[in-house]
N, C-alpha and C positions, 0 to 999 in steps of 0.2 A: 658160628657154632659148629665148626667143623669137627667130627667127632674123633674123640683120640680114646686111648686103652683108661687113661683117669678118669676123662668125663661119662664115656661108659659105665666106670665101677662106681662113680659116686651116682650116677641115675639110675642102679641097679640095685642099692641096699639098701632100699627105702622097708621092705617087708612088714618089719613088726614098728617102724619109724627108727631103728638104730642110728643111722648117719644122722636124721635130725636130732636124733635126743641127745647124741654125742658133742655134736654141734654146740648146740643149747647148755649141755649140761657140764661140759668138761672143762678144767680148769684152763685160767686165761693162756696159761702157757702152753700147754694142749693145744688152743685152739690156734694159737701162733703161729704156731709148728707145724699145723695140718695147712694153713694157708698158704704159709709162706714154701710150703711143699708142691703148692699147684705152679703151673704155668699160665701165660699170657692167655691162650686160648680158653685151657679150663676157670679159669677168674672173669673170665669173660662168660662165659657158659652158665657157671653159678649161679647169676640170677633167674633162668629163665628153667632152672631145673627144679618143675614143681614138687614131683615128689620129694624134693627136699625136704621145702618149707609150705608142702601141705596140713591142714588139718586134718586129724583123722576121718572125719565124716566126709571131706572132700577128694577120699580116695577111693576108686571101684572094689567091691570088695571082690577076692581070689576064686573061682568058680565056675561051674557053667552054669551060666545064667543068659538071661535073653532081655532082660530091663533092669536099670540097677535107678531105682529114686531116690533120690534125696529129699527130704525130706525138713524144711529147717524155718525158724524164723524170719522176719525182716532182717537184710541185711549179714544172714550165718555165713555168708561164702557162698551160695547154692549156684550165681552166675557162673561166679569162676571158678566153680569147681565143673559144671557144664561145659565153656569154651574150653580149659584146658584136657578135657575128655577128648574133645570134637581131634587137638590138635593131636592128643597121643593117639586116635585113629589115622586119621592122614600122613603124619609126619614118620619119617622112615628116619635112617639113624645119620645122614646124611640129608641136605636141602633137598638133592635131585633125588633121592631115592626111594622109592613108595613104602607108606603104612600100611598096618592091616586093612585099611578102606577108601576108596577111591573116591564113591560118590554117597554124600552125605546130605541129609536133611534138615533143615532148622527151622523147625514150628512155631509160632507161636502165637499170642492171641488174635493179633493184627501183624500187617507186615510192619507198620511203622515200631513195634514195640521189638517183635524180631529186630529191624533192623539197627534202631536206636537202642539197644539193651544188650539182644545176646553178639550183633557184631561192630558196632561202636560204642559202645556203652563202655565205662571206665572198666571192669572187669568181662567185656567183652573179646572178642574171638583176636581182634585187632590188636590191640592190648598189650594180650597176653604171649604174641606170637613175636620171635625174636628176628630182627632185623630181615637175616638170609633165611626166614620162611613164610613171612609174612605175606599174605594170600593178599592177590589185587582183587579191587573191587568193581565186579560190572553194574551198575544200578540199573541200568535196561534190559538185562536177566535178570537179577537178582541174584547174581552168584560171584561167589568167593572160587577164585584158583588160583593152589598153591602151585610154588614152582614146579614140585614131580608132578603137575597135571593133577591134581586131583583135586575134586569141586563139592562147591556145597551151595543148595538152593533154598533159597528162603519161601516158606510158603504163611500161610494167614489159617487160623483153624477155622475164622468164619467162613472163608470161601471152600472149605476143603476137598472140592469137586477138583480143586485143582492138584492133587494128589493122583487122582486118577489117570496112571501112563506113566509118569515117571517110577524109575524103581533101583533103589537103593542097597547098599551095606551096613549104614549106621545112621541114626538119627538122634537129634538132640532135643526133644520137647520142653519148652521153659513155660512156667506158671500153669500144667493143667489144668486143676483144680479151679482157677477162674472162667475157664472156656463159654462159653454159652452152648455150645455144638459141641461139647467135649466128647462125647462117646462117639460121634457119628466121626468126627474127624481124627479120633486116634482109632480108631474101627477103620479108615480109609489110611492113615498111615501104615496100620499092619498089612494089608496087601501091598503096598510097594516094597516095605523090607524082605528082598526075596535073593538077595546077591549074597555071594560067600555065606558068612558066618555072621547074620545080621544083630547088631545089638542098639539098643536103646539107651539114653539117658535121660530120666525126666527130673528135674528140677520143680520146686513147688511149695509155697507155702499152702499148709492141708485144710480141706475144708469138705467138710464131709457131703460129698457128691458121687455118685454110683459108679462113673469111671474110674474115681480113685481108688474106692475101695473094691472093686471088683480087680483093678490093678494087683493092688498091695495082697491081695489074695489069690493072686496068681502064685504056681508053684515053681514057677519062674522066672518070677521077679524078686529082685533082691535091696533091700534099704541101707540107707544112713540117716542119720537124725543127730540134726544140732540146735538149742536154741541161740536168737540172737547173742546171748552173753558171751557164745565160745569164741564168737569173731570180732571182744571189745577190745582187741589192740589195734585194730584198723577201721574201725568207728570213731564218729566225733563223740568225746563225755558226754558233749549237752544232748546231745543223743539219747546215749543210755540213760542220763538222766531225768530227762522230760519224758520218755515211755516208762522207764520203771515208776516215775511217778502219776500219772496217767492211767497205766494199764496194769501194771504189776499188782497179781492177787485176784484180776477178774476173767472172765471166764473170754473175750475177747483176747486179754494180752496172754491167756494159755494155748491162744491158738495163733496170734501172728506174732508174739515174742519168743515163746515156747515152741511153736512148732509141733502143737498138738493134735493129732486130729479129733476132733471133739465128737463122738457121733450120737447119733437122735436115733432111735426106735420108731418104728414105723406105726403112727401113727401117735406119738408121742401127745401126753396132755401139756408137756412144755417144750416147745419147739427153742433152737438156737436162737432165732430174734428175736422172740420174744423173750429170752433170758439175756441175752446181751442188752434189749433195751431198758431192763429195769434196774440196770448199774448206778448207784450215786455216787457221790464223793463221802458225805456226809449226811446224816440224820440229825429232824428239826427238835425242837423240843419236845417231849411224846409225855401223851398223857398214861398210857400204861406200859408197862416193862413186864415180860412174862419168860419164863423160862423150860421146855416144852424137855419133858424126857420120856424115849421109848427104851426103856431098860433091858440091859439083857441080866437074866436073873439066876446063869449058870456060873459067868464069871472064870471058866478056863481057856486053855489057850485058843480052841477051835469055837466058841462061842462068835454070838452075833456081837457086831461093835455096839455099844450103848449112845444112842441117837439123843445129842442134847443138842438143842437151837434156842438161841435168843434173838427175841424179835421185840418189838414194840408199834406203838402205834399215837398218832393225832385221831381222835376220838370227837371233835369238835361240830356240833349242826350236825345234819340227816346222814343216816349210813354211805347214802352213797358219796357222799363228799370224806369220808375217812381214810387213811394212808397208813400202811403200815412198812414196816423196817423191817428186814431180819439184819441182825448186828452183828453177830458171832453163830460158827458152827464150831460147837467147841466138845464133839463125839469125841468119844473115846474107847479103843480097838480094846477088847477082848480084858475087860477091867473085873476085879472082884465090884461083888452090890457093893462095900464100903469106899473101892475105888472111885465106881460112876458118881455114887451120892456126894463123894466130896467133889469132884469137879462140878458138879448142876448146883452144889452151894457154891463155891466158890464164883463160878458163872453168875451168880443172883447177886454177890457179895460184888463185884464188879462192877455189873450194868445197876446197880439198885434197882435190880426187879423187884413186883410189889408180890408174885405170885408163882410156886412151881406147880407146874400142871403134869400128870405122866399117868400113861395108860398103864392098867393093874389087871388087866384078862390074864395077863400068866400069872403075876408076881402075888395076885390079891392084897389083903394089909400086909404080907410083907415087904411090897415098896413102901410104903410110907412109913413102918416102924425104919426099914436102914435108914431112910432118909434121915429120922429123927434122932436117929442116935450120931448124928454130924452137927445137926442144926434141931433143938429142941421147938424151938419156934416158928420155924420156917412158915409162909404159910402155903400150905398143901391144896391139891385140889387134884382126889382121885377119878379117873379117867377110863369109863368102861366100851371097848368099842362092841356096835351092833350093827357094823355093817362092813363088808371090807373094804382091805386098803385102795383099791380103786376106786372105790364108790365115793369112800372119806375125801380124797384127792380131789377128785371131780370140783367140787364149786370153790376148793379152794384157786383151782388153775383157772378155774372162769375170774377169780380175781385179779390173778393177775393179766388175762386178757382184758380186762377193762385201764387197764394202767393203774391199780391201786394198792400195786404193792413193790416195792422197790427192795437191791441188794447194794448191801455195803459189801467191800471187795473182803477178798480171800476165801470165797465160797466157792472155791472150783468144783471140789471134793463132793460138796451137796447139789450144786450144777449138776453133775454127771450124772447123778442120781437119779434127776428128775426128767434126764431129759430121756430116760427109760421108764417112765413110770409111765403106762399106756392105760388106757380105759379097761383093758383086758387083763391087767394087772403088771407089776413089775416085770420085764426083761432080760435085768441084769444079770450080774453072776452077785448069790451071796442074799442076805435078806435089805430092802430100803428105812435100814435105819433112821438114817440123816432126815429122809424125805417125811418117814411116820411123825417125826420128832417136828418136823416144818409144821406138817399138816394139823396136828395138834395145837401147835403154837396159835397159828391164825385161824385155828374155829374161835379158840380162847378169846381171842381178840377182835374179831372180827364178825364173824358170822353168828354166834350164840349171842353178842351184845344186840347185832340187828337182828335177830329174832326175839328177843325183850325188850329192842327200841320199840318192834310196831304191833305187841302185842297191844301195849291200854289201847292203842290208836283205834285198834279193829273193835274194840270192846266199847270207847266213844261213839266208834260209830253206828 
């Protein structure tokens, strides 16, 4: 990969991706033209010049910056788009000749996953590095050195005392966001980046933990973000296929298919596991079907979204043996009243719900006259609140702390919601539609039915 004036100009116009999209995009004879215009060396070179045949999320973005994350799915690119960072620090434009960085760092959870992932790992450092640069490897340091002398130590984020002394130009952190020790050992990584012009790369599917986002909120750190889907040319199908059908739509596959970081409010009445664990596939046969609306009663464009959920429930034996379902979150942003009313019918008209419930503290009988000029018959059941929204919430989320309320997928949107909704009230930005609409749902269902289960009870007794 000896470097010549062509293989130079074709690793230098990567910019806005022009040489790839020309590549990609130009006709066959174009493309003929342009190859059979290279020579031996540069056709040989071609494949190992990433910014070629990079993705755009696998490339640093232009800046000064001091950390650049990426941010992406299972399987986005995020390894190799990390080794091949590591190599464009090191590697000079020639084998012998030094990069912008001499001595490097590579983190990560454990040494074994360092070193089976980010430097033998199929999109590892190994790899991806072409014949004449290819770093040997010492297993009794734990370090890689390339031929212009320049090395990189592998360390473990568990032990991260062992950070302490050596000190660095660039480092490469793979999977943060799993860390156990994660702030203490990337807090012991930033002391040794003290050489040159030190930069960082952290690689990571996201998961809402305080080093990350105290990271991501640095004003000098900078992102990319890919989901799994952007890297399905170089994925197995049954792959893609067995997680979009598994995960796709729930609030776990928005965060390791998507590459979302999903975050929780502090002191959250629904925490992440407990919202990931009440995922189903499917709902059993229910004995009630209800359809919940917190109306927005303005109807233009800066209005609240109009909070419809449908839920149901198995009703069967003592309160506490009952299960309920949300089915559909089927809100809708910033609708006329005759808008929302036709979707919460049309919503009933679907699931065969037997009842539409919707709070009236703004709208008073004007919700229920729109409603009835959609559906004359519908049957209604106006909804006055006397306490607020966090108060309402409260015993609803103690249900689902006992495991007795589950989600059917594509509820991300109403996820989010909730996992801001705090005993001190909503957090988010914007008012908790989706969540009012939830919470009504399952008094409807739930809570109001067991307080007229154990009224005769108490009057028996």
């Amino acid at each position: 990969m000896a470097g010549s004036p062509q293989t130079n100009s074709i690793s230098t116009r990567r910019g806005d991706g022009s040489v790839a999209g020309w590549i990609a995009c130009a006709p066959a004879a174009a493309r003929a033209e342009f190859l059979d215009g290279l020579g031996p060396v540069e056709l040989a070179a071609l494949p190992w010049l990433f910014d070629i045949w990079a993705l755009p999320h696998q490339l640093p973005p232009v800046g000064d910056w001091r950390t650049w994350v990426i941010l992406g799915g299972r399987g986005a690119g995020k390894t190799r788009a990390g080794a091949e960072w590591v190599r464009a620090q090191v590697e000079g434009a020639r084998a012998n000749e030094p990069g912008p960085a001499r001595r490097v760092a590579l983190l990560g959870e454990t040494l074994d996953q360092a070193r089976e992932v980010m430097v033998f790992g199929d999109s590892g450092i190994m790899a991806c590095s072409p014949p004449d640069r290819r770093p040997e490897w010492s297993a009794t340091r734990r370090m890689l050195t390339w031929p212009n002398g320049a090395v990189a130590q592998l360390f473990s984020a568990h032990d991260y005392e062992a950070l302490r002394g050596p000190q660095f130009d660039a480092a490469w952190a793979d999977e943060l966001a799993k860390w156990k020790r994660g702030q203490a050992a990337w807090d012991m990584l930033q002391f040794g980046l003290r050489l040159g012009d030190p930069r960082a790369c952290v690689t990571t599917t996201p998961r809402n933990v305080a080093v990350l986002r105290d990271l991501l909120a640095a004003d000098s750190t900078v992102t990319t973000h890919a989901p799994t889907a952007a890297n399905a040319a170089n994925l197995a199908r049954g792959f893609l296929d067995e997680m979009g059908r598994r995960y796709a739509g729930t609030r776990q596959g928005r965060q390791e298919l998507d590459g979302v970081l999903l975050a929780d409010a502090e002191g959250a009445l629904w925490t992440a596991d407990m919202l990931s664990g009440c995922s189903v596939e499917t709902a059993p046969a229910l004995d009630r079907v209800v359809v919940a609306v917190d109306p927005s009663v303005s109807g233009h464009a800066g209005s609240d979204a109009c909070g419809i959920v449908v839920a149901g429930a198995v009703t069967k034996g003592p309160p506490q043996d009952w299960r309920a379902f949300v089915l559909e979150d089927a809100t809708v942003a910033a609708a006329s009243p005759h808008g929302w009313a036709r979707a919460a019918c049309a919503a009933m008209a679907r699931h065969e719900a037997g009842r539409m419930v919707a709070e009236v503290n703004q709208g008073g009988a004007l919700v229920e006259a729109v409603v009835r000029q959609i559906d004359p018959l519908v049957p209604f059941r106006a909804l006055h609140a006397s306490r607020g929204k966090a108060r309402r919430a409260e015993p609803v989320a103690a249900l689902y702390e006992q495991g007795r309320v589950h989600h059917l997928r594509g509820l991300g949107a109403l996820e989010d919601q909730m996992a801001q909704m705090t005993a001190r009230g909503f957090v988010g930005s914007g008012s908790p539609d989706r969540v009012d609409a939830l919470v009504w749902a399952l008094h409807e269902l739930m809570i109001l039915p067991a307080q007229q289960w154990r009224r005769p009870r108490l009057r028996q007794l």
